[in-house]
C-alpha positions in Angstrom: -2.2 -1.8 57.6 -2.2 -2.0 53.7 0.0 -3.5 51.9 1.4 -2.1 48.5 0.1 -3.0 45.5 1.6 -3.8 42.6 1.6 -2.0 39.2 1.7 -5.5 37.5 -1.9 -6.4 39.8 -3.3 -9.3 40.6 -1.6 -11.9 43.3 1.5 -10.2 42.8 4.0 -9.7 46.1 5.7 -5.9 45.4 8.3 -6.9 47.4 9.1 -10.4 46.0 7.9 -10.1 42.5 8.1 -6.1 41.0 11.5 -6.3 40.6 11.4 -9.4 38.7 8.7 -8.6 36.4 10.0 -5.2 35.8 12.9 -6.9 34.5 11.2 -9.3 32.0 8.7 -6.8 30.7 11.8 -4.8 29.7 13.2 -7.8 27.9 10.5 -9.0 26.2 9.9 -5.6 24.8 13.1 -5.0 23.6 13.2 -8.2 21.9 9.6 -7.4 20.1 11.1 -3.9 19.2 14.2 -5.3 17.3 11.9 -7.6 15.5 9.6 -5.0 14.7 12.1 -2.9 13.4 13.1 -5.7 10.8 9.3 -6.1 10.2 9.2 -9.6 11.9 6.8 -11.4 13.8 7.6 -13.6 17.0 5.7 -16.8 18.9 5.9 -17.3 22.6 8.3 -20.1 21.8 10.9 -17.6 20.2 10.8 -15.0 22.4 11.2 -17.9 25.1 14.3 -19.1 23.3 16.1 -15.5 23.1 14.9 -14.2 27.0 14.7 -17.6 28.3 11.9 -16.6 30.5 8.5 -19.3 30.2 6.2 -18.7 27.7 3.1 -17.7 30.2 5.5 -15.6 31.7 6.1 -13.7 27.6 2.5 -13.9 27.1 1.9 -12.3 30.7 4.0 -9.3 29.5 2.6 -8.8 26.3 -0.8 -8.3 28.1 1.1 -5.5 30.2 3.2 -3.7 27.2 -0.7 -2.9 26.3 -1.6 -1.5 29.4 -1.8 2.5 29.6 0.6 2.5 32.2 3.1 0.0 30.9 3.3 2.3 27.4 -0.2 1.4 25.9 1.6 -0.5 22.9 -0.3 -2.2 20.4 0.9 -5.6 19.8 -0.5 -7.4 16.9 -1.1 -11.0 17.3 -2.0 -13.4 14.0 -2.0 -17.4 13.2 1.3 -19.2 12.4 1.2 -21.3 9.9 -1.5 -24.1 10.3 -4.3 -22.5 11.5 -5.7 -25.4 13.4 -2.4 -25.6 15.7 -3.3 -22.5 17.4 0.4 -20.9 16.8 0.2 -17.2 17.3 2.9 -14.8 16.5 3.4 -11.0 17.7 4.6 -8.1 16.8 4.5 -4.1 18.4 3.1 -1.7 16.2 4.6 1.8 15.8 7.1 0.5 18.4 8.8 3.8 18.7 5.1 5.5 19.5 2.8 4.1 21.7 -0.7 4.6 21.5 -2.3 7.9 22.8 -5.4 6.6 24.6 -7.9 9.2 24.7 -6.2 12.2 22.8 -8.7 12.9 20.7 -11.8 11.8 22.9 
């Protein structure tokens, strides 16, 4: 018997964790489309603050918004500030197209 697998892979129960995720990849991307909108840039910490999810949790589901099947999005990622602090900040490109992986290949 196989179990189902879930779109978000690795260690990931479908039944006790889809549903979950699904629901803070849908936040966290609508947060980082508002900001891109008003051209603004957003740490882990921020995005924290407004979805109140943990900030491995955001940074999990910024890896997934660039997945092909999560919308292929390219998010942007550049220093904060000092650059020995190792602050990062994000930001969707084009957040009203994703990226067209292999269109023209």
């Amino acid at each position: 018997m196989s179990a189902a697998r879930s779109r978000f892979g690795g260690d990931v129960s479908v039944a006790l964790d889809e549903k979950r995720l699904g629901k803070q990849l849908t936040r966290v991307k609508e947060v980082l489309f508002k900001a891109s909108e008003i051209h603004y840039w957003m740490t882990l910490r921020e995005i924290s603050v407004l979805t109140k999810y943990g900030e491995a949790s955001i940074s999990a589901r910024i890896r997934d918004l660039r997945k092909d099947h999560f919308g292929g999005f390219t998010v942007n990622r550049r220093r904060r500030g000092d650059p020995t602090k190792g602050i990062w900040e994000y930001q969707i490109a084009n957040p009203e197209r994703p990226v067209q992986r292999g269109l023209f290949q």
